[in-house]
N, CA and C of each residue as an Amber inpcrd file, in Angstrom:
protein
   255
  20.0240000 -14.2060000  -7.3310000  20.0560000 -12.8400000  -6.8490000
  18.6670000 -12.4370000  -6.3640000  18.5130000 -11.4070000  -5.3640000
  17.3610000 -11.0580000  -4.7870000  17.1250000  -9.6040000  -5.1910000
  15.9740000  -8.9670000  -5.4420000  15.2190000  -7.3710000  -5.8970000
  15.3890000  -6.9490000  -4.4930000  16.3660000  -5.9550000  -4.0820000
  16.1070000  -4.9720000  -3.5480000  15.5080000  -3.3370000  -3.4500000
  14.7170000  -3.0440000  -2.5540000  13.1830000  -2.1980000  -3.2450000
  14.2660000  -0.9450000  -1.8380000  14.6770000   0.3990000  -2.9590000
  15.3100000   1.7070000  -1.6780000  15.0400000   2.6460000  -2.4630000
  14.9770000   3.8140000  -1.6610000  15.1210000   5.2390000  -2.4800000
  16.3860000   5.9890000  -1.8590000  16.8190000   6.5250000  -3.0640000
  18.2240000   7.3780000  -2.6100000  17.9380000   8.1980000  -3.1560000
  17.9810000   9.5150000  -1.7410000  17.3960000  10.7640000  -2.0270000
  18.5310000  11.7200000  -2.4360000  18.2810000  12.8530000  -3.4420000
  18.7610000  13.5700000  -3.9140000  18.8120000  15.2430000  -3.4380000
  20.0980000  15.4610000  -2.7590000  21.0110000  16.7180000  -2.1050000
  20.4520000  17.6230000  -3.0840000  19.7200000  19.1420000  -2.7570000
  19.1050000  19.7220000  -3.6360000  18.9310000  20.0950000  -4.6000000
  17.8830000  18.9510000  -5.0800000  17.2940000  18.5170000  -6.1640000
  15.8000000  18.6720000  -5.8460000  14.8890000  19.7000000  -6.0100000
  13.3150000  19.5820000  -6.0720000  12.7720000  18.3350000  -7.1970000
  13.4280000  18.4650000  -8.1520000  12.4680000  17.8490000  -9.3900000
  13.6170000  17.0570000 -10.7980000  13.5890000  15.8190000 -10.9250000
  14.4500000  15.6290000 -11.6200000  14.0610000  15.9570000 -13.7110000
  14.6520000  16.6040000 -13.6240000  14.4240000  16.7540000 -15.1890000
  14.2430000  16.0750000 -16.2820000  13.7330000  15.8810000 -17.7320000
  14.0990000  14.5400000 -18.7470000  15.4530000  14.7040000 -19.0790000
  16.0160000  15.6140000 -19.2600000  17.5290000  15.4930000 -19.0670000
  18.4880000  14.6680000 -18.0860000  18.2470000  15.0440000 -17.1900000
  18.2020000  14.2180000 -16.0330000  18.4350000  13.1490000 -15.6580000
  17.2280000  12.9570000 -16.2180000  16.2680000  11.3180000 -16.0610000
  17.7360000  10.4660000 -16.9270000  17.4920000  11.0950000 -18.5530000
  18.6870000  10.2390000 -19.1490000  19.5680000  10.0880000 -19.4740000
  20.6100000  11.3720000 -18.1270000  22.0640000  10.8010000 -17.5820000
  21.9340000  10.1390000 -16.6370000  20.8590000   9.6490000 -16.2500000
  20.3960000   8.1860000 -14.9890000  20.3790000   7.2530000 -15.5750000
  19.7250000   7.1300000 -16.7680000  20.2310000   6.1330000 -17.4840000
  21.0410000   5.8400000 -18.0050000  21.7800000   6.2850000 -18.5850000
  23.1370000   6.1830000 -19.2660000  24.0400000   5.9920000 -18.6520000
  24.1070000   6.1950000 -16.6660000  25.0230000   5.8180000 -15.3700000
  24.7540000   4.6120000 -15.3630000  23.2410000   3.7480000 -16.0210000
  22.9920000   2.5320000 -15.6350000  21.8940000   2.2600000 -14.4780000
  21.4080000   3.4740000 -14.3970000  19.9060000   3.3330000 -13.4150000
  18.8820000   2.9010000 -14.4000000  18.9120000   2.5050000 -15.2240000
  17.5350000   1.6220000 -15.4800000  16.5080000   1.0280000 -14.7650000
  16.8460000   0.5050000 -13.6530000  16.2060000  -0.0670000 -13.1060000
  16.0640000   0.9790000 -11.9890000  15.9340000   2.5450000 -11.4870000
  15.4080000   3.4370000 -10.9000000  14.2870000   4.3770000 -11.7000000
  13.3580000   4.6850000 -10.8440000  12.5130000   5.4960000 -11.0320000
  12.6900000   6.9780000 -10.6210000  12.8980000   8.3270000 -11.3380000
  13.1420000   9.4270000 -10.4840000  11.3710000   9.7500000 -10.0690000
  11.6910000  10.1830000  -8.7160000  10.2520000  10.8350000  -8.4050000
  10.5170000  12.4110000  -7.4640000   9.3420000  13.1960000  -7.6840000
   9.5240000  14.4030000  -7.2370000   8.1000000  14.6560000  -5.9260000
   8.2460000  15.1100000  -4.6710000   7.1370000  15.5670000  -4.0570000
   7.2450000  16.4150000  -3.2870000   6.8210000  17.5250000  -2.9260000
   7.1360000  18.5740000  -1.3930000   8.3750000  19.0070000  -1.6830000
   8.6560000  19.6140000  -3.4600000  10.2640000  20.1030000  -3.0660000
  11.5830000  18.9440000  -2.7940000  10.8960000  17.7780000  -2.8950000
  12.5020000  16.7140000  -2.8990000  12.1280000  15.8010000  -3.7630000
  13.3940000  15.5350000  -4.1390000  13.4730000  13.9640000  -5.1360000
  14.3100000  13.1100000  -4.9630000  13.8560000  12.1970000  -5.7610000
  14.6270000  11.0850000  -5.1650000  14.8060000  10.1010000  -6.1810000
  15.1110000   8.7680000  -6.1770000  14.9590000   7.8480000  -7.3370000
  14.5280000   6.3780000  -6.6000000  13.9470000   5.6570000  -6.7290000
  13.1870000   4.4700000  -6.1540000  14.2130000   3.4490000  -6.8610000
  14.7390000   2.3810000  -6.2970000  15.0690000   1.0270000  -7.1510000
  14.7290000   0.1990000  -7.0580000  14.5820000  -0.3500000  -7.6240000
  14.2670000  -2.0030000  -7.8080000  15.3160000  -2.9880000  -8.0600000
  16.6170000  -3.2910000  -7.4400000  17.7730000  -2.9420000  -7.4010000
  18.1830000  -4.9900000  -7.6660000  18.5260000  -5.6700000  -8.6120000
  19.2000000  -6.9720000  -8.1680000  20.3280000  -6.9590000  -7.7830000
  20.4930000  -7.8450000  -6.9460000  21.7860000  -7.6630000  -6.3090000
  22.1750000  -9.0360000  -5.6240000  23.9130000  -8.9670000  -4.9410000
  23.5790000 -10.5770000  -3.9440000  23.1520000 -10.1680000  -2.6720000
  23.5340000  -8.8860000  -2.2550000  23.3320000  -8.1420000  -1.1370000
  22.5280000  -6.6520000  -1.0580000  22.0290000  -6.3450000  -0.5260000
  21.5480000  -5.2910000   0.0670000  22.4610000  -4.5870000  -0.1640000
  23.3550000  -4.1230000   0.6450000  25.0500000  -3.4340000   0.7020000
  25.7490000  -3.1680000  -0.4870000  25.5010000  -4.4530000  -1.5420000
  25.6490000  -4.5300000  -2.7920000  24.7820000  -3.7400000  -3.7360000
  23.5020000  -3.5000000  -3.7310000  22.6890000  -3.0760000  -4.5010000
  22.9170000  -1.6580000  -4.5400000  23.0360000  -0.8740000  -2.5150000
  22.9680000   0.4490000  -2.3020000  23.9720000   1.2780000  -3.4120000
  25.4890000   0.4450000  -2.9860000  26.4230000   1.1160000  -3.1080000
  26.6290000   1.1680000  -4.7270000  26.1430000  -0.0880000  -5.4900000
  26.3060000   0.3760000  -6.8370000  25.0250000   1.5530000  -7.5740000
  24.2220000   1.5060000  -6.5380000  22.9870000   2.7580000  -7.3570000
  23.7920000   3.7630000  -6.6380000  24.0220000   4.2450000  -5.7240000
  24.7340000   5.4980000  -4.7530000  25.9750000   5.9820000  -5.9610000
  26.6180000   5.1780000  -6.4340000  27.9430000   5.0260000  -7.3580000
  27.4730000   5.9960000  -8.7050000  26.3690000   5.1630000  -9.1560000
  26.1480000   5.1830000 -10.5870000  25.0550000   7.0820000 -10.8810000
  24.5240000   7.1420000  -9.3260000  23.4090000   8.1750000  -9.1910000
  24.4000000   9.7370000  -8.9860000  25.3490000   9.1550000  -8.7480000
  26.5420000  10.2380000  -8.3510000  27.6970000  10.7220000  -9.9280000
  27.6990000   9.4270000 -10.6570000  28.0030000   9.2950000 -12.3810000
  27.4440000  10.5780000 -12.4120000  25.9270000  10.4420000 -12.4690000
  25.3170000  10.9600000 -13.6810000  24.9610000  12.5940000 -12.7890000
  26.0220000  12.9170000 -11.6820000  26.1960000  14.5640000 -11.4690000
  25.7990000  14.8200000 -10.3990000  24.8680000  13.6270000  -9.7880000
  23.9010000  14.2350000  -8.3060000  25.1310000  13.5860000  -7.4490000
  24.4290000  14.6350000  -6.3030000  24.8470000  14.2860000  -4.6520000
  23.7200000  13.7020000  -3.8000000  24.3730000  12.4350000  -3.1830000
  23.3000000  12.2330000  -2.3680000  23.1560000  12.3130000  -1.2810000
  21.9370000  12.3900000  -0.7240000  21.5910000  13.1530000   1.2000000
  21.7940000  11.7560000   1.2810000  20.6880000  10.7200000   0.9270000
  20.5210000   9.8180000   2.3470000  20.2160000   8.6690000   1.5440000
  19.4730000   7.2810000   1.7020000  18.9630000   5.9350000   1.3080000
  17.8740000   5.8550000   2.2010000  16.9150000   5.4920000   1.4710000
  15.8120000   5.1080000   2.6210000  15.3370000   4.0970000   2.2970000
  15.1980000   3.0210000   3.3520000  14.4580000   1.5010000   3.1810000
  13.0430000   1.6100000   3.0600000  12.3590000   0.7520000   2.2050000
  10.7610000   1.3730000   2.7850000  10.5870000   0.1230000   3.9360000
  10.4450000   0.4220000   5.0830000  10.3290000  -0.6040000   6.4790000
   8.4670000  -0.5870000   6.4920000   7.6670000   0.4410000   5.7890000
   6.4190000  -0.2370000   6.1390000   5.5850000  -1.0920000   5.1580000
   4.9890000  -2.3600000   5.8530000   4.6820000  -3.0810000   5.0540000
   3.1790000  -2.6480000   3.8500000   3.5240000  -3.0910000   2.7290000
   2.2560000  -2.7850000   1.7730000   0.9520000  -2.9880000   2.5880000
   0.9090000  -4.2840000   3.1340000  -0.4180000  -4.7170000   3.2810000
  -0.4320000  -5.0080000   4.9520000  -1.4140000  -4.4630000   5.8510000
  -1.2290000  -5.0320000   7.6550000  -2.5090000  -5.7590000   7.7470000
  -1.8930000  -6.7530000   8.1860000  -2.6230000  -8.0670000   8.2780000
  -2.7920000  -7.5930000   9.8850000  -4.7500000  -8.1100000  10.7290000
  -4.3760000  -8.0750000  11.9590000  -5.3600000  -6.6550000  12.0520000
  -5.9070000  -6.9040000  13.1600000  -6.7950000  -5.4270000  13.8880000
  -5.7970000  -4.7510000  14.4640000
C-alpha cells in the first residue's frame, strides 16, 4: 500500500474543537490531523491506501461519521523542495 498526503476541507467549520477532534477519531481518522487558519479548517491525511480514490473516499466517509460536511479535497500539487534556478 502507498501514504497518500490530502486535506479535506470542512463546510463551515472555522476551528475544529477537542471534542471534535475525538469524534474524528472514533470515525477512524487517526491518521488525520485537524488544522484551523483564516476562519477555515480542515483535516490533513496521511492516508494508506491501494489507491488515491481509495484513500479520499474512505476519509470523506469517515469525516462525515463523525457530523461534518465537506466543501472540497485538496491535493498538495506543490513540491516541498524546488530543485533548479
Amino acid at each position: 500500500m502507498k501514504t497518500y498526503e490530502f486535506d479535506v476541507v470542512l463546510k463551515d467549520v472555522s476551528e475544529v474543537t477537542d471534542d471534535q477532534a475525538d469524534g474524528l477519531f472514533a470515525a477512524g481518522c487517526d491518521d488525520g490531523t485537524p488544522v484551523g487558519c483564516d476562519g477555515v479548517a480542515w483535516i490533513h491525511f496521511d492516508r494508506e491506501a491501494t489507491s488515491l480514490e481509495e484513500a479520499i473516499v474512505s476519509a470523506v466517509a469517515q469525516v462525515r461519521v463523525a457530523g461534518f460536511v465537506v466543501s472540497k479535497v485538496q491535493l498538495d500539487v506543490n513540491p516541498a523542495v524546488s530543485l533548479g534556478a
